[in-house]
Every structure is written in C-alpha cells, then in structure tokens.
N, C-alpha and C positions, 0 to 999 in steps of 0.2 A: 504494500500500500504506500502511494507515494504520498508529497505534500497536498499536492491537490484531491488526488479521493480524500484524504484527511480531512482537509476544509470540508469535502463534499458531506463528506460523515458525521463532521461534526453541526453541519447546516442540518441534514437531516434529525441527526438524533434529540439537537434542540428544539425541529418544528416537531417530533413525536413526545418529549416531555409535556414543551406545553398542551397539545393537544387532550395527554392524560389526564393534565392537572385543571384544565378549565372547559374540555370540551365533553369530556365521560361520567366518565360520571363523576342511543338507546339507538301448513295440513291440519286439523285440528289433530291431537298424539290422544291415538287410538290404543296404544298400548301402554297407555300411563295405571299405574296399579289401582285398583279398586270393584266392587263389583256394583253391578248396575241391579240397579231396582225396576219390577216390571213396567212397563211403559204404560203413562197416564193412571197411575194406584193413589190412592190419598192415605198417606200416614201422618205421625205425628212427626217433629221436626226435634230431634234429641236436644240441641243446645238454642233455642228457642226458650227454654224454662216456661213450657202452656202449663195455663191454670185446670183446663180440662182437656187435653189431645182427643180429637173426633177425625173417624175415620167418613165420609158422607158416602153414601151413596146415589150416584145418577140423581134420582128421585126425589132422595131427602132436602129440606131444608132446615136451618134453624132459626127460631126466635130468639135473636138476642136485644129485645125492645127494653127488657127490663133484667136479666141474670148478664152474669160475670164474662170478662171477655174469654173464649174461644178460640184458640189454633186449627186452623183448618188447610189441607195441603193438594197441592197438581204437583204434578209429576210426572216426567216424561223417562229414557234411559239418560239424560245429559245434567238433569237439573231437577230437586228437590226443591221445589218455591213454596215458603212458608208465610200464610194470611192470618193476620187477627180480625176477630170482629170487630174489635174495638177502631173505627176510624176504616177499616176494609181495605187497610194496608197491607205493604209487603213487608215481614218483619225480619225473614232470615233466607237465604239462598244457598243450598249445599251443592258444590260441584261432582255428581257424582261418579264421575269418571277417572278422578284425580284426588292425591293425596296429599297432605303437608310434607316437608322434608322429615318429618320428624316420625313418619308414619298415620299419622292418624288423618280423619276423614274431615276433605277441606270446604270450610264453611266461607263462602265472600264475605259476607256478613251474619249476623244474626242478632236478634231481639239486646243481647246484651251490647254489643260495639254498632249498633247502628240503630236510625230513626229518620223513617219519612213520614212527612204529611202535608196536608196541603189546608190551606184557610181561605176564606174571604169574609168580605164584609159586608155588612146590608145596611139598607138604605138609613136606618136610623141609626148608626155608626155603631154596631155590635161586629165583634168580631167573633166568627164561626169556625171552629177546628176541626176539623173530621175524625182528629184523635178521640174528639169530648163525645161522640154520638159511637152508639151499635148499632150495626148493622146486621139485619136478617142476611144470610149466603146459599145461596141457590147453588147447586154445583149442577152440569149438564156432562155427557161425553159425546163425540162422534166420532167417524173412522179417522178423520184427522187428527183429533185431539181433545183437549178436556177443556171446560171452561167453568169459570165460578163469576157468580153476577153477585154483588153486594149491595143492599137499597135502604135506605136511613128516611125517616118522615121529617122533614124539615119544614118550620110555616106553613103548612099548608099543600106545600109542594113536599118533591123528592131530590135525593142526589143517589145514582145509579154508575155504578163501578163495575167496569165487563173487566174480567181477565181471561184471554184465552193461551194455552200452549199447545202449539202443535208438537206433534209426536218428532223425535228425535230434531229437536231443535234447540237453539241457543235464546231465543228470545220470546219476551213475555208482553203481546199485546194490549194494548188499555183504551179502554174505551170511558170516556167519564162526560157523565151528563147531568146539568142542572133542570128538573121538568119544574114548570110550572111555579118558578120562581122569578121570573119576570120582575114583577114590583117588590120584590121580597130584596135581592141582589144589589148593589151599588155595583153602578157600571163602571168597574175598576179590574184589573186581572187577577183572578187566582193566584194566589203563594207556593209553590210546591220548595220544599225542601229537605235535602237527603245529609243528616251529619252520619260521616263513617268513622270510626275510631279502628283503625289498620292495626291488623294483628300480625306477629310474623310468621310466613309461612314457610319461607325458605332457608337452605343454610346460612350464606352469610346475610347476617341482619343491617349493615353499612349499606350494600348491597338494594336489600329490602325497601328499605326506607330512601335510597337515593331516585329507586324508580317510580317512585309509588307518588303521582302528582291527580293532577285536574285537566284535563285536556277539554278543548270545546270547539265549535263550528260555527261563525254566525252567517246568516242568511244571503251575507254580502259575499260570502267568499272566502272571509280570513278565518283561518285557523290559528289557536293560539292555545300555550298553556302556563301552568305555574311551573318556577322552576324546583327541579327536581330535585337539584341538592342543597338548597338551602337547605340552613338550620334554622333561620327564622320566620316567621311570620310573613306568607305571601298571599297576596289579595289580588284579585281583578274584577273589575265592572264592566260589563260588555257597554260599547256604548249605543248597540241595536240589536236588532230581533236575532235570537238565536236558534239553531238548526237542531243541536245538538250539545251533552255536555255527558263526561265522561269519568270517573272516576276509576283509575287507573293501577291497579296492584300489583303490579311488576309484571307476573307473568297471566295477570288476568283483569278483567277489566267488569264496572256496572254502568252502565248507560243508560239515558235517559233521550229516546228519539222523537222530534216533531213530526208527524207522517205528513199533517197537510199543512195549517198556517203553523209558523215557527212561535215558539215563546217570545213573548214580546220584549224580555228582556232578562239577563243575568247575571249574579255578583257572585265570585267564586271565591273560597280560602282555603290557607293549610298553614297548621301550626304543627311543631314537633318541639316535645321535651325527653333530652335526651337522659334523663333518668328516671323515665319512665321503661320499664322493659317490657309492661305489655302493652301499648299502644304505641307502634312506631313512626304514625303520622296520623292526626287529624285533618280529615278533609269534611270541607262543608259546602253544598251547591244550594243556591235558590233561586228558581228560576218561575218566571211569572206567566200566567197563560191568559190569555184572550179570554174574557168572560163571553165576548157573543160567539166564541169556539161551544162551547159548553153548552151554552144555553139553545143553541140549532143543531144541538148534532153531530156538530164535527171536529168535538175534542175526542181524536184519535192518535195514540202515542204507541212506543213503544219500548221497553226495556230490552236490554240486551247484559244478561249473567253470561260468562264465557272465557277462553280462553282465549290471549292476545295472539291470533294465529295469523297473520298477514291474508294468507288467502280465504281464510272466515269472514276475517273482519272487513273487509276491501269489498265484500257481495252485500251488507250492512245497509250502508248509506254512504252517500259522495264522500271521502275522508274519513272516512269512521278508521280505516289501516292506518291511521296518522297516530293510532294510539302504538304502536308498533314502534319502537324507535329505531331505526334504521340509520342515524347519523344527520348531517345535513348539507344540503347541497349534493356535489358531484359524488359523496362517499354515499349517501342514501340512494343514487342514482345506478351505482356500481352493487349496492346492495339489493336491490329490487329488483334488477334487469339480468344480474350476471349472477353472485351468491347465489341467492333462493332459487332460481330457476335451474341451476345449476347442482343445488341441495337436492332441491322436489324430487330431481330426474335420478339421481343414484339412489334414495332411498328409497325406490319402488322395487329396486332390486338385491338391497344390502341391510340385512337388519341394523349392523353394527356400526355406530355412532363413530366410533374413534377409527375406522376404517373410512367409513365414508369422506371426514373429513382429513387423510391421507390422500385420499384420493382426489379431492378436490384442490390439495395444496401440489400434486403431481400435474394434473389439469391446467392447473394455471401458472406453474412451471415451463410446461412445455408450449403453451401461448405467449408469454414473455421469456422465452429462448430467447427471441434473436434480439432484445435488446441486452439481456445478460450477455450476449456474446459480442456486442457493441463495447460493453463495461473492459470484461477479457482483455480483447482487440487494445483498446484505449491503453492500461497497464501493461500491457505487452509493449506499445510503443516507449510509454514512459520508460521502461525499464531498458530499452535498450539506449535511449538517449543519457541514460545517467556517468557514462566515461565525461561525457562534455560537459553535464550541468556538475560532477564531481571537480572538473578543471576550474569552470565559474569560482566554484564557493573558493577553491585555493588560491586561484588570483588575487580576488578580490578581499578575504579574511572577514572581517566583521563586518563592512560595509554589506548591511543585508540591504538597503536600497538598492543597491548598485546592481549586487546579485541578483535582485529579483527583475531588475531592467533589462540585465542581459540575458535572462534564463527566456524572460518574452518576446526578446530579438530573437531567443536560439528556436522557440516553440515555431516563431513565425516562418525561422529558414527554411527548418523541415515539414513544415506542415501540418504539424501536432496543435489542437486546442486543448486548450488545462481542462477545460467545460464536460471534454466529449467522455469523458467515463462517469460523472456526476449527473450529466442531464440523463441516460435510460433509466438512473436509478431514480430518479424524481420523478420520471412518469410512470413508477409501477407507484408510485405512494400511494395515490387515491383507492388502492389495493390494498392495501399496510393499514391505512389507516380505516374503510370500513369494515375490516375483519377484528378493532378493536370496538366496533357497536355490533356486529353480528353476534357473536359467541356470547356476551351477557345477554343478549334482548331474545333470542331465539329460540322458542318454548319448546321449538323441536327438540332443542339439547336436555329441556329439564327432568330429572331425574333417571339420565341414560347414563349407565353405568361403561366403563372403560378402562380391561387392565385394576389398578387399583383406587379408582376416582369412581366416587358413587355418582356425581352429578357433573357431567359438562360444561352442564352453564355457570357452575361455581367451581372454588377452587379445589385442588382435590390435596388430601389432607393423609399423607405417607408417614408423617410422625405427628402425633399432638404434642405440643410444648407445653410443660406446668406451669411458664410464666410468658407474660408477655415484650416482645422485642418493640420498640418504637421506629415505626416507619417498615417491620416486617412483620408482624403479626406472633400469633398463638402456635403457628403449625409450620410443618415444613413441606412446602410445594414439589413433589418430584419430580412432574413435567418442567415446573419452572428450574429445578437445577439441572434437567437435563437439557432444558435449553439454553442455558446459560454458558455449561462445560462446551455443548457444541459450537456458539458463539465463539469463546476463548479461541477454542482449534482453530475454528477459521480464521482469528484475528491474527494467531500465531502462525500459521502456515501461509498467509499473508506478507506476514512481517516478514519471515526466510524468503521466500521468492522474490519480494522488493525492498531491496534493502536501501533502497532510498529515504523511508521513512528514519528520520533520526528524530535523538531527544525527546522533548516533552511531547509533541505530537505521535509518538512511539508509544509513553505512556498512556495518555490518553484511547485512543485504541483500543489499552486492556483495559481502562474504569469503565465505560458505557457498560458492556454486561454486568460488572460486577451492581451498577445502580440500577438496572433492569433486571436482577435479582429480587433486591428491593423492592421496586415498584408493580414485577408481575408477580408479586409469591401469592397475594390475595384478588388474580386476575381470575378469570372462569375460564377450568382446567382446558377446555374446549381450545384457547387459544395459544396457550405454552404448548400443547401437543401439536397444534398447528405450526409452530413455526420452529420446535424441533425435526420434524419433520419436511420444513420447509429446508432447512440446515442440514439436515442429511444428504436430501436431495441436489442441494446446491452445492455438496461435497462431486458428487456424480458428473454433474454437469460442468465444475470443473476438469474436471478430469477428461470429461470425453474433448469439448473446447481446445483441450491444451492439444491434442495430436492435429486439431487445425490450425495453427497458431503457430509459425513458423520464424523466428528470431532473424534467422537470413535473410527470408523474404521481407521481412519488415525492413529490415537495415538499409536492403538493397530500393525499399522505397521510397524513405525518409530521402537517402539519398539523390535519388531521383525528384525529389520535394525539392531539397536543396539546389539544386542545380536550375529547377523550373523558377523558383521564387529569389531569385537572387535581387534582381531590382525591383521586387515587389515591395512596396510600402504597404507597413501594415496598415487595416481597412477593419470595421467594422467592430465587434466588442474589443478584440486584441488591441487595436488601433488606441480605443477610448482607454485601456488599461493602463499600456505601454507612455499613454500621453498624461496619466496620472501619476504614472511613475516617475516620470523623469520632472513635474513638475514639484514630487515630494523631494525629489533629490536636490534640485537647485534650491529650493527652501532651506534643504538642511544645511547644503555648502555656505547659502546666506549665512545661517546663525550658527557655525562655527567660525566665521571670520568676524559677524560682532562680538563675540563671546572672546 
C-alpha cells in the first residue's frame, strides 16, 4: 500500500466512522418459531389481564350497558387482536407467528404498555370518551374472515365500531360511525390517540430502543419521522392532513391507515428514560379525524399489526415500506433494487442465512471484479515507479514540499494518477455502506441462527464477559474478531508487496481494524460475517489478479508514457495539484528568508 491508497484509506475509513456514528444508528419469515392458533377462533388474550375472558360465538352477543368490562378476541393464523368492551377498543395484539429473543410469545402491545381511544365533543362543550361508555359486541364470521361490531347509546343516537380480519392477514379494518348524532356533535374532529410504552423484545436492547420511532405520511406527499436515536424528548406536529402514522418497533411495526379522506391533522412524540428497563421508549400519536367522515359513513380506517417486511409492507399503502429503514438516499436505492432482490432470489432456494449471505458477498464480488482489478493495476504501477520516487525522497531529504512537486512531475511523465487506485474503491462505497442499514433492519435475519450466532441481525455473542469494557461491550464478537485478524492479513500482506508505505502512515494501516474491532463487536453478527467473508474472498481474487498483472509489461509502458508525455504540461486535476504545490513551496522559501 502506497502513500496514496493510504490517503485513499484513510479518506475512506473516516467517511465510514462518521457514517457509524451519526448516520446508524435503518418476505414476511414464515419460519420464525411459534405455533399458530386456528384461523379466525376467539380466545382470551393471556397478558391482557380481562376481568372476564369470553370466548363469542358467530351468534352471541353481549350486554355490556351496565356489568364490568369484557375481553373479547378475532383471530386469524398471523394475529391475536384483543377488544374490551369498555370504549370497543383494541387493547393488546399478539404476533402469533413470532417470538421474543428471549423465547416467549410476542405481544406488540397489550392492555398493560399501551392505550387507545378516541373522544369528541358536543355541542354544549362536554367532552365524550369512548373509554367512559360499554359497548354491546356483536361478533359475525364469513369465508373470509371474522368480524366484531361494537355499538354504545349515546344522546339519543349511537356510535358503531366495525372490526373486520380477514383470514391470514396482517391488518385490522375499522369502520367507525356516528348515527344520529347530528345536533348532539360539535362540528370539530374526532381525537384518536395511541400511547405505547415499548417493551424489549430483542437481544440487544441499544439496538431496540435506537429503532423503535414514529414514522408518518401526510396527504401532500412528505414522509417524515422522529428520530430514532435520540435520548431525549422528540415531538412533531404535522402541519396538514395526514395519510398515515406508524409506530415502529424495530422489527415490527402498529399503524394507523386513512383509507378515504386522511386525518385532518397530527402531533407525534417519544420520550425514553434510560433507567427504566422495562419500557424502552414511549411513543405517543394523536391524530384527528373529520367528524362529517363519521357522521356519513365514510370513516373507514385501517390498522396494520405486522412484521417490518419490505415486500409486506410496500403492498400497504403508498410508503407504508418507509417504515423499513433501508438507509438514505443512493445507499437505500442500492438497498431496494440490488440487496433485497438479490436476498429474495437465493432464499427460495437456500435455507441457511449465513450461506446465503456468502453468497451474496461472492455475487457482488465478482460484479465489482473489474474495478478491484482497476485498484491491482493502479498499485502494480505504483510499485514499480518506486526506484525513482525512492531517488526523489534522497535528493531532496526533508524538503517534503519539494518531494511531493516532483513525485507529480514524475506521476505526470509516466502516466500514473495518484487518484486511479482510490477512485474504484469509492465507487463500490454506496455498497459498504448500505450493507451497514441492511443486516440490522432486515427481519429476514431475525432470529436465524449461524455456526454459533443465534441471531443475524444482532450480535453474536462466543464468550459472555462478567464485566463491562467501554466503547466494547459485555461479550466477545467472533465474527467481528475474525474479521478483524483477516483485515490485519491483508493490511500486512499489503504492507510486504509495497513497500512504499513508510512511517506513521504504515502505522496507521494497522489501527483502523484494531478501532473496527471496537466499533463492530456490538454490530449484527449478519454483517462481520459478511465482510469476513468479503476478506476471504478478496484474498482469492488477489491472487488470481496477480498472474494478470505483469511488472515488465507495466514498466515497458510507463515507459512508453514517458516518452509520449514529455512536452506535455500537466492539465486537469494533476495540473491544479502540481500548481498548488509549487505555490506552497515558494511561500515556504518566502518565510524562511524573513525568518
């Protein structure tokens, strides 16, 4: 590695720091542990805490005009959705296809960490809660699914709450209507409001709570969310009608969908204390609805419980896959079009997670061949031009101006740019860097096991430490140290074949792994495998490289450079360089003669 990949190296490895440190923290998985409950059954909802668990049948209904609230439940094979009578809400949602990291059976929310409801107001300024009324619940079934109607006597009038689920699906239709309340209403919007208090359900809890936001859609087009890794206190006010809004749990997600006119308007929050261990973030949405919606008919919604599965969620509604976090800009574009469709296509024929993603880091190896071989090429020249730039440094002695003026006349004679082995590696980044939002956001990876990593998407943990290391965690990474030792090798095998690199830029070199040590021990194991791997590979393809790679022929066309560019004046970046150089130089000749 010469000075210039150096620079190059070190350009890069500082735009991949910061990116860690301020830009990271973002199919449905058919085979995630759990067993399914038969489709469309009504049970009780275990962490719910009902006052009376009722099983309904088709037929039955109940009166709850005057006794205690009631747990009443739908249910399809994907989702356990838990109703009180009390207000004819949704109290608790069980996903029943999927697990906690910890094993046990994972609830999005339920009656204890969460509460929705909705109010408004009537015309002689009382305000009405739908928590404060029972409601009678009608339950119906058909081939498609099940449905519960909930209906409360209000003034005179009624307010009637349809829920239907269809069979093997992710989402919970709502139908909500004001009759015959008319002169009863203040023509103002309906309140709906959902406070979650987030539980943790995955291994690392950092993790947890970093992805776990508010994401929304307003009606104009903009998509926006709270951010993710605050610690403090984040608020937003929509300042128009909104589409949609979303509450976001790393690898799963509760929404809240407009189907015809959008909510007229919305204020979102999240607060986290962080010593609290059982609630990892509070999130709170309130989002206002159109009373002449309600009052004609066409307050028609929808809820979406599920998992954040890109291709689920993206059939939703326009945007609803922006709960997915994929990166942003050009790395979310490489993630969408090339990863995932690239993931989707091996696992239909590879059960195994930590193969598939071999496979994919070989894949896109051998489509950025030929600028890896660009890189080669580049250090191949460098290395044979080093007898001349070795005479520069002797001439000249400490005068590093001088050197470096004449080292860009010598590049210019023969042909050589400092640039050309630096620029193929700067356009495989947009690669480098959305493979650090894929592997944590990718629910594909959650809870697939690899070798000795029980989870992909987190890190995988080959010794538990009794104490904690700052800036490295509790555990010791094995992908991450075998990424690391393989990094070393190549930095060191490197280092022997160009022995150009001298001094502290030599050093240098070997600390980038040793602080990507550091920095990936608590990354998700998914991605240290990937770029061991990636290191292996790039062992190979030097090697094969080097038997096209000919030291003669190079020499023989430097020189042939030489000879062509003798009266060429440098031109274009070189030009601009060379012309900076020689002005830092007469500066410094100035102020060693006033000096």
């Amino acid at each position: 590695m010469d000075r210039n990949s150096a620079t190059g190296l070190f350009l890069i490895s500082a735009l991949l720091l910061v990116y860690l440190f301020f830009f990271s923290p973002k199919k449905t998985d058919e085979k995630a542990a759990g067993k399914t409950p038969p489709a469309t059954t009504a049970a009780a909802q275990p962490g719910a805490t009902p006052t009376a668990p009722t099983a309904l049948a088709p037929e039955a209904a109940l009166d709850t005009t005057a006794g205690a609230a009631k747990d009443v439940t739908l249910a399809n094979e994907n989702l356990t959705v838990t109703f009180s009578t009390r207000g004819g809400r949704v109290t608790a949602v069980r996903m029943n296809k999927y697990k906690t990291f910890f094993g046990k059976p994972l609830d999005l929310f339920d009656a204890k960490s969460a509460r929705m409801d909705t109010k408004f107001r009537t015309v002689d300024g009382k305000t009405i809660k739908f928590s404060d009324l029972n409601f009678q619940a009608v339950p119906s079934q058909t081939a498609g699914g099940s449905t519960l109607t909930f209906s409360a006597p209000v003034a005179g009038g009624s307010i009637v709450q349809t829920y239907s689920l269809p069979a093997n699906s992710f989402e919970l239709k709502y139908d909500l209507r004001l009759l015959g309340l008319e002169r009863t209403v203040a023509q103002e919007p309906l309140t709906f409001t959902f406070v979650d208090q987030v539980r943790q359900t995955e291994q690392d809890l950092k993790q947890n709570r970093n992805h776990t936001t508010i994401n929304h859609y307003l009606a104009a087009g903009d998509q926006g969310a709270l951010a993710e890794a605050s610690e403090k206190p984040e608020e937003y006010k929509a300042a128009g009608p909104v589409k949609w809004a979303a509450h976001k749990h790393d690898f799963f997600v509760a929404g809240f969908i407009a189907d015809q006119q959008p909510f007229a308007g919305g204020a979102f929050n999240s607060d986290v204390n962080l010593a609290d261990s059982t609630t990892i973030k509070t999130l709170n949405s309130t989002l206002t609805i159109p009373v002449a919606e309600v009052e004609q008919g066409r307050g028609q919604y929808r809820f979406f419980f599920g998992p954040n599965s890109f291709n689920l969620l993206k059939a939703v509604t326009p945007e609803f896959d922006r709960n997915v976090y994929l990166g942003w800009g050009l790395f979310r574009w490489v993630n969408r079009f090339v990863v995932l469709p690239v993931f989707h296509f091996l696992e239909q024929f590879i059960s195994s997670y930590g193969v598939i993603i071999a496979l994919l880091v070989l894949l896109i190896k051998l489509v950025t061949w030929p600028l890896t071989y660009k890189t080669y090429e580049s250090q191949a020249r460098m290395k044979v031009l080093k007898p001349e730039i070795d005479q520069l440094k002797e001439k000249y002695g400490d005068d590093q101006t001088k050197v470096q003026q004449e080292t860009m006349k010598l590049y210019q004679e023969f042909g050589v740019s400092p640039l050309s082995g630096c620029v193929p590696t700067l356009l495989t980044l947009p690669i480098l860097f959305a493979m650090f939002q894929f592997f944590p956001n990718a629910i594909e990876l959650r809870q697939q096991s690899f070798l000795w990593a029980k989870d992909l998407s987190s890190y995988d943990v080959f010794i538990k430490l009794p104490f904690y290391v700052k800036w490295y965690g509790d555990h010791v990474s094995m992908f991450t140290l075998m990424m690391t030792a393989s990094t070393l090798l190549m930095t060191w095998q490197s280092n022997q074949t160009n022995t150009a690199m001298q001094g502290p830029m030599k050093t240098y070199s070997y600390l980038m792994p040793i602080i990507f040590l550091f920095v990936l021990n608590s990354f998700a194991a998914g991605l240290t495998w990937y770029y061991f791997v990636s290191n292996v590979i790039t062992f190979a393809q030097q090697a094969i490289t080097k038997t096209f790679v000919d030291d003669t022929k190079i020499r023989a066309q430097l020189d042939a450079n030489k000879i062509k560019n003798k009266d060429k004046k440098p031109s274009g970046l070189q030009g601009r360089i060379a012309e900076a150089m020689k002005a830092a130089q007469e500066r410094e000749a100035q102020a060693r003669k006033k000096s």
